[in-house]
Every structure is written in C-alpha cells, then in structure tokens.
C-alpha atoms as a printed R data frame, in Angstrom:
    type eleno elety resid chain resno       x       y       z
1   ATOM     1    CA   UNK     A     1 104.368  75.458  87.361
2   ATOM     2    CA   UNK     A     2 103.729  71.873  86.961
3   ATOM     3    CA   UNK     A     3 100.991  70.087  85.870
4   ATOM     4    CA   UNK     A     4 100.753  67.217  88.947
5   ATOM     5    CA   UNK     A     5 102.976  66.507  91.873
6   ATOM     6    CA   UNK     A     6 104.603  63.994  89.755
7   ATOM     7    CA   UNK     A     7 106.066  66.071  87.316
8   ATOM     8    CA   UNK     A     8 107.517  68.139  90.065
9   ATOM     9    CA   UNK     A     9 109.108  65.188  91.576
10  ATOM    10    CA   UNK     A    10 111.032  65.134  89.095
11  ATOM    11    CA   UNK     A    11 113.092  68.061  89.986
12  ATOM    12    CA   UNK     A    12 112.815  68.443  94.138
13  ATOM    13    CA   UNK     A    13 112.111  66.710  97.194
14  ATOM    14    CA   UNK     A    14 108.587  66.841  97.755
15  ATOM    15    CA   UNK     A    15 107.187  65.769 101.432
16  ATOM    16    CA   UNK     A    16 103.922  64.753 102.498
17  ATOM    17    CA   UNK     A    17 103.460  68.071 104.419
18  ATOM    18    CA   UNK     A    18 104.362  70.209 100.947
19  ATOM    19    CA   UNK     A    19 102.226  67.972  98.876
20  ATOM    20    CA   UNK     A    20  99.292  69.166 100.765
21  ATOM    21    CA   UNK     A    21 100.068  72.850 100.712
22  ATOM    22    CA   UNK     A    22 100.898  72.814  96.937
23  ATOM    23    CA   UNK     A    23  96.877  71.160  96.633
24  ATOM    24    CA   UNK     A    24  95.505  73.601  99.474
25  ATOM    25    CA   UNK     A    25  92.700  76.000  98.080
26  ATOM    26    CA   UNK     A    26  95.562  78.940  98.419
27  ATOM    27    CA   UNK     A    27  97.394  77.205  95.816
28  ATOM    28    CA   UNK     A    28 100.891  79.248  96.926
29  ATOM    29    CA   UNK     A    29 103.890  78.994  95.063
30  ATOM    30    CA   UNK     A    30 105.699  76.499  97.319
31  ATOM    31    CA   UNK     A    31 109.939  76.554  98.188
32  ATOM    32    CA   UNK     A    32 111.064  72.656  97.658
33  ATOM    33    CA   UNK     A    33 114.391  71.508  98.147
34  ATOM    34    CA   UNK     A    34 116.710  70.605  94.607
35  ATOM    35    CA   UNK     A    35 117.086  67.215  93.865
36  ATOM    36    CA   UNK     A    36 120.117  68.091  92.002
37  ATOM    37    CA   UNK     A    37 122.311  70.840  93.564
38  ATOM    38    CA   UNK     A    38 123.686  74.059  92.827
39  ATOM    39    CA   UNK     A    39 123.662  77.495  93.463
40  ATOM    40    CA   UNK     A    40 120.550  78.062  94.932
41  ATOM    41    CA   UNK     A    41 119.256  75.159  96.774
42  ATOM    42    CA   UNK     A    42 115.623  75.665  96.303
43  ATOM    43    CA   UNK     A    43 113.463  75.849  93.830
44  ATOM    44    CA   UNK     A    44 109.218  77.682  93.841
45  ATOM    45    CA   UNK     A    45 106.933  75.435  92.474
46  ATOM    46    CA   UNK     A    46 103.013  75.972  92.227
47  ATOM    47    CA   UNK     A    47 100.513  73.538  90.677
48  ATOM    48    CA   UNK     A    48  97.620  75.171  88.224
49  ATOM    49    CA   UNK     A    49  94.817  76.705  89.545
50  ATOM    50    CA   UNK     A    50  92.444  77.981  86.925
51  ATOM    51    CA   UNK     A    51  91.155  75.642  84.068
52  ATOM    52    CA   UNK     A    52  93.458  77.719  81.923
53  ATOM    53    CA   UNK     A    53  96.182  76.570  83.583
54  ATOM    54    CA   UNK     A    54  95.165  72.706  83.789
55  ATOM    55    CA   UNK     A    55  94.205  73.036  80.213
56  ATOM    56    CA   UNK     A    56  97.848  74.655  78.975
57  ATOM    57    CA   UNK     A    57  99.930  71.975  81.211
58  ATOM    58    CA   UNK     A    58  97.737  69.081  80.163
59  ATOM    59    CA   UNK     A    59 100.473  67.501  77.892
60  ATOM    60    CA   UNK     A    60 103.376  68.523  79.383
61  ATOM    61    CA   UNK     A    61 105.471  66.394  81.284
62  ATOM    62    CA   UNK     A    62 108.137  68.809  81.868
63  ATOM    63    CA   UNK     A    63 107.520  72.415  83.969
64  ATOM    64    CA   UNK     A    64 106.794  75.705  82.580
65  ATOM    65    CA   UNK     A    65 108.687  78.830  83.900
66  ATOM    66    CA   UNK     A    66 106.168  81.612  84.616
67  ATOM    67    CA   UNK     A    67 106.684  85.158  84.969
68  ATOM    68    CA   UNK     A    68 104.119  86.983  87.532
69  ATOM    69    CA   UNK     A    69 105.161  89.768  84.660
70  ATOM    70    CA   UNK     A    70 107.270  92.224  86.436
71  ATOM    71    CA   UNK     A    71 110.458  93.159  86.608
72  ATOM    72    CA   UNK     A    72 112.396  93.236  89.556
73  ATOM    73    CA   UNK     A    73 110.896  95.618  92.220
74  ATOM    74    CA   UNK     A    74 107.872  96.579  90.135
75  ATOM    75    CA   UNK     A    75 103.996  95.245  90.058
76  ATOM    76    CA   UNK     A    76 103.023  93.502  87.295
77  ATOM    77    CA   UNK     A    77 101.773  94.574  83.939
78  ATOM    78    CA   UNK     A    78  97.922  94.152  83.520
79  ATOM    79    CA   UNK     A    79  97.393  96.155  80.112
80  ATOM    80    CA   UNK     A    80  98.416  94.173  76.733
81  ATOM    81    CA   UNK     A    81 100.279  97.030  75.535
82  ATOM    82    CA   UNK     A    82 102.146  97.304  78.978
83  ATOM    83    CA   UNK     A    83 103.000  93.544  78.804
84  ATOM    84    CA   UNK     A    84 104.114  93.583  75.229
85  ATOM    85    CA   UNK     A    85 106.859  96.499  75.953
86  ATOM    86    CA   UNK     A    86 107.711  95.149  79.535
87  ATOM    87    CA   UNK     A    87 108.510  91.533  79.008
88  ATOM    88    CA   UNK     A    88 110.132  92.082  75.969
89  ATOM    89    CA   UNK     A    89 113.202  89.679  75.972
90  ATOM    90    CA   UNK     A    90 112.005  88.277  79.245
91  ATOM    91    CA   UNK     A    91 109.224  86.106  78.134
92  ATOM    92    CA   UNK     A    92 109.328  84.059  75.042
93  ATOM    93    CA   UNK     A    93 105.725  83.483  75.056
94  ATOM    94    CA   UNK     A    94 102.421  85.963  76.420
95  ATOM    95    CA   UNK     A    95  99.446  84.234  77.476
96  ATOM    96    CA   UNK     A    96  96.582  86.975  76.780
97  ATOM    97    CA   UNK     A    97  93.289  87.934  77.811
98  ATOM    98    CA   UNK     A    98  90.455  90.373  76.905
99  ATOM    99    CA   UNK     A    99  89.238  90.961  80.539
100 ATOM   100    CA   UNK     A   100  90.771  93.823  82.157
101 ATOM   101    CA   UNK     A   101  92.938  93.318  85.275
102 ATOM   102    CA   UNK     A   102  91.358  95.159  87.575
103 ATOM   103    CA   UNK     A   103  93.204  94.481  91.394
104 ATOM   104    CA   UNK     A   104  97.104  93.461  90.809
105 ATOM   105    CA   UNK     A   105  97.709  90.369  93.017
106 ATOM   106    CA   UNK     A   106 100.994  88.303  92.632
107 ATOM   107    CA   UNK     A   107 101.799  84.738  93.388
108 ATOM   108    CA   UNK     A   108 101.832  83.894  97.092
109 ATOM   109    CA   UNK     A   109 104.995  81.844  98.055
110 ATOM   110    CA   UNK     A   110 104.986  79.790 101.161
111 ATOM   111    CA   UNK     A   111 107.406  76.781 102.415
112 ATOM   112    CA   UNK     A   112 107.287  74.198 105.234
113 ATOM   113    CA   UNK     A   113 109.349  75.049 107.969
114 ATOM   114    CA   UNK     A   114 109.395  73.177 111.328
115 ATOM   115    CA   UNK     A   115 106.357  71.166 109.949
116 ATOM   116    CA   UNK     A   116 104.705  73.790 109.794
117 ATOM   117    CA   UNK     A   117 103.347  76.125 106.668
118 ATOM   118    CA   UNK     A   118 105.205  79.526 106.702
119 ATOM   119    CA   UNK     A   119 104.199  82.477 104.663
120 ATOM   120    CA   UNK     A   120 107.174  84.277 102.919
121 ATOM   121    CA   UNK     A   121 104.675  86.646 100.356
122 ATOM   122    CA   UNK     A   122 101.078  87.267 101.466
123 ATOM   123    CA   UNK     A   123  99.160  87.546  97.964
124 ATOM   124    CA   UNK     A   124  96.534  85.862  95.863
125 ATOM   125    CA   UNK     A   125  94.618  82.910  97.657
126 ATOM   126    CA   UNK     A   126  95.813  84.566 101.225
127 ATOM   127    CA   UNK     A   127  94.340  87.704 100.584
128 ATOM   128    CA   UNK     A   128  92.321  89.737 101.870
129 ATOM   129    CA   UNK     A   129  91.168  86.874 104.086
130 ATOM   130    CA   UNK     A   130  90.893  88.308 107.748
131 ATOM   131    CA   UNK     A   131  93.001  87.197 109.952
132 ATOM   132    CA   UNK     A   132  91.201  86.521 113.211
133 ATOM   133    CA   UNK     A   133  92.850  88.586 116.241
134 ATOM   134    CA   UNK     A   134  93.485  87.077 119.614
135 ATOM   135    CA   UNK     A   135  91.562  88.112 122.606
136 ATOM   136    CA   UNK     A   136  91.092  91.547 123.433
137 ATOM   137    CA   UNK     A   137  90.852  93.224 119.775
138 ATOM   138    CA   UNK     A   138  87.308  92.620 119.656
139 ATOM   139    CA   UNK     A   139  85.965  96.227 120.879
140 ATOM   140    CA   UNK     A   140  89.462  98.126 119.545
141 ATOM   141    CA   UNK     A   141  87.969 100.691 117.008
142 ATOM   142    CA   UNK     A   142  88.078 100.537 112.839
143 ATOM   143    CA   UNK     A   143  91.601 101.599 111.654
144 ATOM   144    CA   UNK     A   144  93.889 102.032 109.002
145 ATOM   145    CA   UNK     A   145  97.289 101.282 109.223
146 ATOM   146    CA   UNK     A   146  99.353 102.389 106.169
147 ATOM   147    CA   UNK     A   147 102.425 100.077 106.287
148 ATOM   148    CA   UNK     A   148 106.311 100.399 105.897
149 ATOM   149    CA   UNK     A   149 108.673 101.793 103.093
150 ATOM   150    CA   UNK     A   150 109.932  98.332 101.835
151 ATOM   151    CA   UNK     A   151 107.951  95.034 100.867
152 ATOM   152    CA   UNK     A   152 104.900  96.808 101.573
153 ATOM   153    CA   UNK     A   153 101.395  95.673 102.890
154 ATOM   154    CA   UNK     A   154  98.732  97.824 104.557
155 ATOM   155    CA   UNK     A   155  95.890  96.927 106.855
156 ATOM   156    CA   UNK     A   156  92.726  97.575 107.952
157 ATOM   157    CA   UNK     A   157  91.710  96.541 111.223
158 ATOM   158    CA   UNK     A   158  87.961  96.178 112.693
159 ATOM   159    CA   UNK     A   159  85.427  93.868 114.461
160 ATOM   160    CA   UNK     A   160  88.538  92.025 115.701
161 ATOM   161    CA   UNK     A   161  89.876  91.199 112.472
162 ATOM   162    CA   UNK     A   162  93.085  92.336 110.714
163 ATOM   163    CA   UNK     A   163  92.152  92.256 106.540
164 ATOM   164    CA   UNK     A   164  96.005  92.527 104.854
165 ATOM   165    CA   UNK     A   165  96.353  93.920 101.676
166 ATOM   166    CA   UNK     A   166  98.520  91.817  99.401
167 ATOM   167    CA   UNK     A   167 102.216  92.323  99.006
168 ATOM   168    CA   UNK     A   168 102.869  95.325  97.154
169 ATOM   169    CA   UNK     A   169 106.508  96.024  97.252
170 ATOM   170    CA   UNK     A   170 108.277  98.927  97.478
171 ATOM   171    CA   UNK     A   171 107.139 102.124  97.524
172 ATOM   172    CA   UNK     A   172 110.565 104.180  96.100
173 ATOM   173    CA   UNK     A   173 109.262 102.542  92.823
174 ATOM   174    CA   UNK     A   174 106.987 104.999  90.944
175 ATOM   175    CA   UNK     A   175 104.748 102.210  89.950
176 ATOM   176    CA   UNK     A   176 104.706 100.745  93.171
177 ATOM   177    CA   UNK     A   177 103.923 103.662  94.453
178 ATOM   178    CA   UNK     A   178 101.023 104.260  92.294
179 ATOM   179    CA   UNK     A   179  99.374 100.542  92.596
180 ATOM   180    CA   UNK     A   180  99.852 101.643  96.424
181 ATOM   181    CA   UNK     A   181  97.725 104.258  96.397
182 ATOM   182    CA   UNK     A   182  95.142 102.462  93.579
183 ATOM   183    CA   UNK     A   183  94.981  99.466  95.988
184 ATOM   184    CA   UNK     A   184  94.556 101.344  98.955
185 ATOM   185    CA   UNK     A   185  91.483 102.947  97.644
186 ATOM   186    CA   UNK     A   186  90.049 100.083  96.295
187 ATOM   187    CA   UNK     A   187  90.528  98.288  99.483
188 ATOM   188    CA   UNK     A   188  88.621 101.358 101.541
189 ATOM   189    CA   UNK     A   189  85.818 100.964  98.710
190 ATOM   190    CA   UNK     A   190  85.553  97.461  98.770
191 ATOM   191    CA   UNK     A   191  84.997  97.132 102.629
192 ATOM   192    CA   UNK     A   192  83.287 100.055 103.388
193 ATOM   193    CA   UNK     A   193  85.689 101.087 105.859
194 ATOM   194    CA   UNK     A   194  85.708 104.392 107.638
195 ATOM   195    CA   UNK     A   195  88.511 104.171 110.412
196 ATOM   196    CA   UNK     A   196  88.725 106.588 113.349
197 ATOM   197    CA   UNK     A   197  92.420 106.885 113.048
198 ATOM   198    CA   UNK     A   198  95.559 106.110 111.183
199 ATOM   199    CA   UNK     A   199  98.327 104.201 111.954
200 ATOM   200    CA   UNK     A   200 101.958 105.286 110.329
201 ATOM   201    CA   UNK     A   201 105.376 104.177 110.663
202 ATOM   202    CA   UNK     A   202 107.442 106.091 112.930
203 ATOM   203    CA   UNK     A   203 110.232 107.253 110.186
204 ATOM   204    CA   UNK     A   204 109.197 110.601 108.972
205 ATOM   205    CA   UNK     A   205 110.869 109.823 105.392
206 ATOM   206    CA   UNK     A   206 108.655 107.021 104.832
207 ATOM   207    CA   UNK     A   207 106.042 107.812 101.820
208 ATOM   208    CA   UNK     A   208 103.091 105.579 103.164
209 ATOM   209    CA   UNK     A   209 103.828 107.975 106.829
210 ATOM   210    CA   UNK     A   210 103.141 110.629 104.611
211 ATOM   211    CA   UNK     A   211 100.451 109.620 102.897
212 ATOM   212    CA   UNK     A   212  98.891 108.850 106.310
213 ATOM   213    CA   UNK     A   213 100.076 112.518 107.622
214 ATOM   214    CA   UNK     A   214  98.354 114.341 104.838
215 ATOM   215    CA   UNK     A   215  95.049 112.143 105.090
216 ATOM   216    CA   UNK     A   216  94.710 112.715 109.119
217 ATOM   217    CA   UNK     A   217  95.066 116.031 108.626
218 ATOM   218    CA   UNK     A   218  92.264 116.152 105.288
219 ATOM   219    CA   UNK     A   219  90.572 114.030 107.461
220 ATOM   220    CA   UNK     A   220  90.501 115.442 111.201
221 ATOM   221    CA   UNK     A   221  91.579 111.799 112.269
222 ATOM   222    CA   UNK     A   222  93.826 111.294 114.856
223 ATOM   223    CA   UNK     A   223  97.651 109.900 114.006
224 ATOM   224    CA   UNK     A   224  99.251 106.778 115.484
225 ATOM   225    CA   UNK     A   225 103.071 106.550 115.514
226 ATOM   226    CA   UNK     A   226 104.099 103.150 116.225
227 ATOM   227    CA   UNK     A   227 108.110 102.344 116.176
228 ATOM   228    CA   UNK     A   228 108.998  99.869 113.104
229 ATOM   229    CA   UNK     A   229 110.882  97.321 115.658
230 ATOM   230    CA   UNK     A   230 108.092  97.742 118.164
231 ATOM   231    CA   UNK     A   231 105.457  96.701 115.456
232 ATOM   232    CA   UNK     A   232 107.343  93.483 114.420
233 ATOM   233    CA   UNK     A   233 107.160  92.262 118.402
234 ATOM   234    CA   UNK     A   234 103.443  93.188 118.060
235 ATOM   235    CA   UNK     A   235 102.892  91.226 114.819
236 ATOM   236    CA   UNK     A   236 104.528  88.035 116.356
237 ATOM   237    CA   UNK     A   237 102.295  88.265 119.598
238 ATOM   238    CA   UNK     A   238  99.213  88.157 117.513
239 ATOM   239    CA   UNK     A   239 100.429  85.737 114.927
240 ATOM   240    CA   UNK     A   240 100.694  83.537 117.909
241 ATOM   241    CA   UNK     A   241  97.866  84.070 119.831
242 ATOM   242    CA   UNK     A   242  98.816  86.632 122.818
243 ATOM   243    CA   UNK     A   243  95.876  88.362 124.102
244 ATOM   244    CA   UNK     A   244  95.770  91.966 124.859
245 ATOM   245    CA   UNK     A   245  95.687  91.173 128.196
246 ATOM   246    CA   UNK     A   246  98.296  88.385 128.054
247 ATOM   247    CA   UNK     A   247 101.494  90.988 130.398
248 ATOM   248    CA   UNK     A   248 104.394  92.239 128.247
249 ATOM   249    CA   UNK     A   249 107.117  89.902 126.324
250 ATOM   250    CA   UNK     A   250 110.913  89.993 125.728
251 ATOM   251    CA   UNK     A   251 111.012  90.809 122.106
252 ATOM   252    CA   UNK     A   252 114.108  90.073 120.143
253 ATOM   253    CA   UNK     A   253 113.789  91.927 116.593
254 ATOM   254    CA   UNK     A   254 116.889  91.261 113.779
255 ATOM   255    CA   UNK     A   255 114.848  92.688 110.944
256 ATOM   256    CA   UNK     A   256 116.631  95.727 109.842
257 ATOM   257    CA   UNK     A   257 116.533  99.239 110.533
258 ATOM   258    CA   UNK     A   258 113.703 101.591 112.099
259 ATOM   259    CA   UNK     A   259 113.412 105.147 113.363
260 ATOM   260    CA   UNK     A   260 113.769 105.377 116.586
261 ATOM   261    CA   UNK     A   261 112.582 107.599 120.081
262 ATOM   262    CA   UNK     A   262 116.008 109.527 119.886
263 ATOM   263    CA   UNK     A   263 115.774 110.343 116.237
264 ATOM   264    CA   UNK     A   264 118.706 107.800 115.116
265 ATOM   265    CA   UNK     A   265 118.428 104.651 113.382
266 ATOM   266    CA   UNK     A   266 117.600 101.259 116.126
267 ATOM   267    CA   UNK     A   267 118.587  98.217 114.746
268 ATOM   268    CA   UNK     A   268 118.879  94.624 116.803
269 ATOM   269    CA   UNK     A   269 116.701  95.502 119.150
270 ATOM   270    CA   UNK     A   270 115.488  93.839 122.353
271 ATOM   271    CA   UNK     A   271 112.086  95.226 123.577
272 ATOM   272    CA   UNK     A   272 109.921  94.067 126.654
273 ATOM   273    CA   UNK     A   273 106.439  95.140 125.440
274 ATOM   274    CA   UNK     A   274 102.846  94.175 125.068
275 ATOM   275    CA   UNK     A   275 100.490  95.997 122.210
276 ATOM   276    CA   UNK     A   276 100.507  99.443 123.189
277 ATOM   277    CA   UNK     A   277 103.671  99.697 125.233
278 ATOM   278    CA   UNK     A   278 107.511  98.960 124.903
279 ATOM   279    CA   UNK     A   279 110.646  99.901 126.696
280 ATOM   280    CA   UNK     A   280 114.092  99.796 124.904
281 ATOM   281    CA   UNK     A   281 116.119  97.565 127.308
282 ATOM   282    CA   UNK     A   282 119.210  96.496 124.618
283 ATOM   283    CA   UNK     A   283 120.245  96.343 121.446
284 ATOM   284    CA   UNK     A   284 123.263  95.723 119.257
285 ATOM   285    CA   UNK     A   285 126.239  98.766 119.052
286 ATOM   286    CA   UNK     A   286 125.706 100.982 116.357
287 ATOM   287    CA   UNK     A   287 127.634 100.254 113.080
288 ATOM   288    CA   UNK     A   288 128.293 102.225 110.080
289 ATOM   289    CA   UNK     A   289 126.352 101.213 106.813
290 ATOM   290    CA   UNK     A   290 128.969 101.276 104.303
291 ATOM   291    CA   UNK     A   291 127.088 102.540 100.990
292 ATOM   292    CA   UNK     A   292 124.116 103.311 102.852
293 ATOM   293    CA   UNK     A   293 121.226 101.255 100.573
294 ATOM   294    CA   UNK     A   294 123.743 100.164  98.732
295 ATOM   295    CA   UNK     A   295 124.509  97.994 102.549
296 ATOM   296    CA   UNK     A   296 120.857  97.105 102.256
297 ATOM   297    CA   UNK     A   297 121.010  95.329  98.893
298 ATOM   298    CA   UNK     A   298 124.852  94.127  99.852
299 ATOM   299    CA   UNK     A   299 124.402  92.505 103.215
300 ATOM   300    CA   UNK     A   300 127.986  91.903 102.679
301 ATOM   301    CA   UNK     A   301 128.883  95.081 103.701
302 ATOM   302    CA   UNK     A   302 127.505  95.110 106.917
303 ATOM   303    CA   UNK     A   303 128.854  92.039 107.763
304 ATOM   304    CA   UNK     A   304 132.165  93.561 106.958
305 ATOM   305    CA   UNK     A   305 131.963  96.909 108.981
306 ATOM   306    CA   UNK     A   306 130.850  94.642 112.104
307 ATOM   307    CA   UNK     A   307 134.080  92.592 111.850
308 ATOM   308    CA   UNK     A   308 135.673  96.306 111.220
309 ATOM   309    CA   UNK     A   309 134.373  97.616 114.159
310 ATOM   310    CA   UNK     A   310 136.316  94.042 115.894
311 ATOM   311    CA   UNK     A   311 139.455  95.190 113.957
312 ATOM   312    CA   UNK     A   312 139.369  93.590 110.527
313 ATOM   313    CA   UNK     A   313 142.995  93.354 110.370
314 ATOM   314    CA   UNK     A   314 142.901  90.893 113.241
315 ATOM   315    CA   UNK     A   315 139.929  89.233 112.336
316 ATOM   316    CA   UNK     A   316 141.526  88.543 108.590
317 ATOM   317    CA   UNK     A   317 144.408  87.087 110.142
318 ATOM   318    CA   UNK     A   318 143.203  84.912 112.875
319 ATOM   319    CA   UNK     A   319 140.757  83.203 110.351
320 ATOM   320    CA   UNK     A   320 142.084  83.221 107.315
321 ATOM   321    CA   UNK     A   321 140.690  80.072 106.440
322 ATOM   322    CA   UNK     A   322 137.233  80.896 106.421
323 ATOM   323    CA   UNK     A   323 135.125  80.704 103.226
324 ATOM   324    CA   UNK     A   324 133.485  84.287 104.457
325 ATOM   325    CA   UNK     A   325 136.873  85.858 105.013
326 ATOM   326    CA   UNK     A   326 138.309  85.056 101.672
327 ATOM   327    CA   UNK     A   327 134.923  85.917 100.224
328 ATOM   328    CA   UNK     A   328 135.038  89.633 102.160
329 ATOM   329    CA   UNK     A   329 138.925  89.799 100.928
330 ATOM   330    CA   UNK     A   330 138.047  89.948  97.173
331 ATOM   331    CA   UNK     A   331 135.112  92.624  98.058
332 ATOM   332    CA   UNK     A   332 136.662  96.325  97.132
333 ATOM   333    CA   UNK     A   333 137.518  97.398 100.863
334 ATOM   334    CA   UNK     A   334 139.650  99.982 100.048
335 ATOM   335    CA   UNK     A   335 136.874 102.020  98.778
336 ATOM   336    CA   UNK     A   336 134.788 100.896 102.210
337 ATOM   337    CA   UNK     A   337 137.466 102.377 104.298
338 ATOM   338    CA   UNK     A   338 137.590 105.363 102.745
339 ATOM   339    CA   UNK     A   339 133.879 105.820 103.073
340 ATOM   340    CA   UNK     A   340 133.946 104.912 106.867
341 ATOM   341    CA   UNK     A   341 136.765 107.319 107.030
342 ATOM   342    CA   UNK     A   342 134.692 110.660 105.327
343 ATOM   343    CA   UNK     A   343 131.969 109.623 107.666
C-alpha cells in the first residue's frame, strides 16, 4: 500500500488507465509493471481506503507491505487471538481493532489489460454488487448456484441480476470450508433469497455439489447439473453481453479439468453452445497427470507428459537449446516415468 500515486511511482510503471483504477471507489489492489526487474515482473499495489489507512501512511514516503492475514490457501483471521497465533513470524506488526469482523472479505486485485480493467479476485469494493445480466434473464426464476471446488465463489441469481459472493478459496481447506458455509448463509439472510432450485457442479466429488445435493433433497428443490467447461463458455457470453436469445457460440475453454458426460475427466475443450445447451465437438487428447494434484500445483508436469506423449526423447534432442527443455531436464523424470508406467 502506498500512500499517493507518487510514492508508487517510485517502484512501477504506472499509466494513466491504472492511475484511475487504483483511485476508483473499488479501490482494488492493482498489478503494475516493475520498474526494476527480477523474478516476478509485477508488483500489487493498492492506495488507502479507510481514514485508518490515510492516517497510518500519512508520513511515509516509502510503501508498507500488508498481509490480508492468511496464510496461503486459508481466509483470513478476524479474532485477535486467531491473528496473534496465525501471523506469528509473518507479520512484524498487527494493526488491531475492537469491532468484530463479522463477513471475511479480502483484497480485490485487478490489472489493465488491453486498456481495459480486468478482474483477477472478485472481493471487497466488487462485492456483492449485482452484476446486471444481458437480455433474456429477466423472467429466469431465483436460484442458487453453489460454485466449484477451487478458488471458490457462489451466486445467487434473480430479477435478472447475478449477486457474486466474494472469493473464498478453496474448499479442501477446513477453514475454507467453514467460511463457505458461514458466508453462504449470511448471503441467503442478507438478501432474503428463497431460490426454486440449485445449481451444482457436475463432478460428484466436489464438496459445494454436495452441499447442494443434501440441501435439494432437505429442501424438495429441484437440482441443476451444469458441466464445469460448459459453465466457463456461459460466464464469458454474459460477461460480454450475449442475450439468451443471441444462437449458440464456438467456445474454446483452456481452464483446467471438469467432469464430464462420459464420467472421465474433459479438459481443452471446444463447445458450440448457448446458456442451456452445448455439444462436445473437440478437444485436446487425453494426457496423463503425472502426480495427480501434485500436476495441478506443478504445471510443469503436464507440460512434460504432453511432450511425453510426442516422444520426449525426440523432443529433448531436437531442441536442446530451449530454456524450457533444459528447465524440464533438471525436473526428477525418472520418478515421472515410473508413475506413467504403474498407471
């Protein structure tokens, strides 16, 4: 955080375009590029916006380092006694308050891309502002769709509006898991909303499908399976406008995995759908995931078992040269082909 655009001059590249975003009423934590480089080319900056904030950066005329006080893959503390344990040779300095924390909301982060403002983490100052659906939600009825396993957000759609909770995380985390639940309820409370059905994730392992299973059941409310590739082409169309009755697209979807119609995992898909429909008409060949999460966390190793599936021997000699070869080369592959080999 710094206290003016001035200070953060200082240490990145700061257009006209990401001067007015870090002074927009969302007050996001905004991605500038490095003056100086190194490693990571980037660096999240976010001007104060409480009084606190102006009031604690008033003489400084270098940047503070704040933690949103988590560690990795977990929410944030909001008790004192929590805080004290957590950050506990993280933080060399707690700012403190009496008021309880009542609704856990990090930092959003946003960047300029294309000259245009693109949201990386929907949180505080974002949400839960609706977001106005194009043409043809208007009349769809009040649901309640429960989100994804990973970096998750839920959402509750009605009078044409979509109301996003803020990012959450993931939901293997036991405390993530339990904000999950807390902010789901509070979100239900808070807009008096009743849905008529419930909207899951297709992947049967997913905790937030469960969740959703067990309360259409409790509930007598009617389940909606929607495949995870499927939803990311539907999530695009709205973001840019397409109305319900706009005819079907050719969506390209690179995310990751989902579950798919035949029970395997789809991956690099290529969909021609609109909002309730979508047929399958390509996708990428079917790779082994070295690790399994372990291929998640270490894209690395999916990169690898593509080129394997090429011939890596081949591919190691024919460019050598490359920074990504010589990179993969000092990986432990040995223990990657024995996995691939056990199946």
């Amino acid at each position: 955080m710094g206290r003016d655009v001035d200070v953060i001059r200082q240490y990145c590249h700061v257009t006209e375009a990401e001067a007015v975003l870090l002074h927009s009423k969302h007050a996001p934590i905004v991605l500038l590029e490095r003056r100086v480089g190194g490693e990571i080319p980037t660096i999240g900056f976010m001007l104060p916006y409480t009084p606190l904030h102006a009031l604690l950066l008033e003489t400084w005329d270098t940047p503070l380092i704040m933690t949103s006080a988590n560690r990795s893959e977990e929410p944030q503390c909001i008790t004192l006694v929590e805080t004290r344990q957590r950050m506990q040779g993280i933080a060399d300095y707690l700012l403190l308050h009496n008021r309880p924390i009542v609704n856990r909301v990090d930092d959003s982060v946003a960047r300029i891309l294309a000259g245009k403002s693109r949201i990386l983490r929907r949180a505080r100052g974002y949400a839960p502002e609706p977001i106005n659906l194009p043409s043809g939600f208007a009349n769809a009825p009040p649901l309640l769709a429960m989100g994804g396993e990973l970096k998750n957000t839920f959402a509750l759609l009605r009078d044409g509006q979509a109301i996003l909770s803020q990012h959450l995380g993931d939901l293997e985390d036991a405390r993530t898991w339990r904000e999950y639940t807390h902010t789901l309820q509070l979100y239900r409370d808070l807009f008096q909303h009743q849905p008529q059905a419930i909207v899951v994730d297709k992947h049967p392992g997913y905790r937030s499908t469960q969740l959703g299973q067990q309360w259409a059941r409790e509930q007598g409310l009617p389940l909606i399976e929607v495949q995870h590739h499927h939803a990311h082409v539907a999530a695009c169309m709205a973001e840019n406008g397409w109305s319900v009755e706009g005819g079907k697209v050719l969506g390209i979807v690179l995310d990751g995995l989902g579950y798919g119609d035949d029970g395997t995992l789809w991956g690099g898909e290529f969909l021609l759908a609109d909002y309730a429909t979508y047929q399958r008409v390509g996708h990428f060949k079917p790779v082994a995931m070295p690790g399994g999460t372990q291929a998640i966390l270490q894209p690395w190793r999916n990169t690898w078992a593509h080129l394997h599936a090429l011939g890596w021997s081949a591919v190691a000699a024919h460019f050598a040269d490359l920074e990504l070869i010589q990179f993969l080369q000092q990986q432990p592959l040995a223990t990657l082909e024995t996995m691939l080999a056990r199946g």
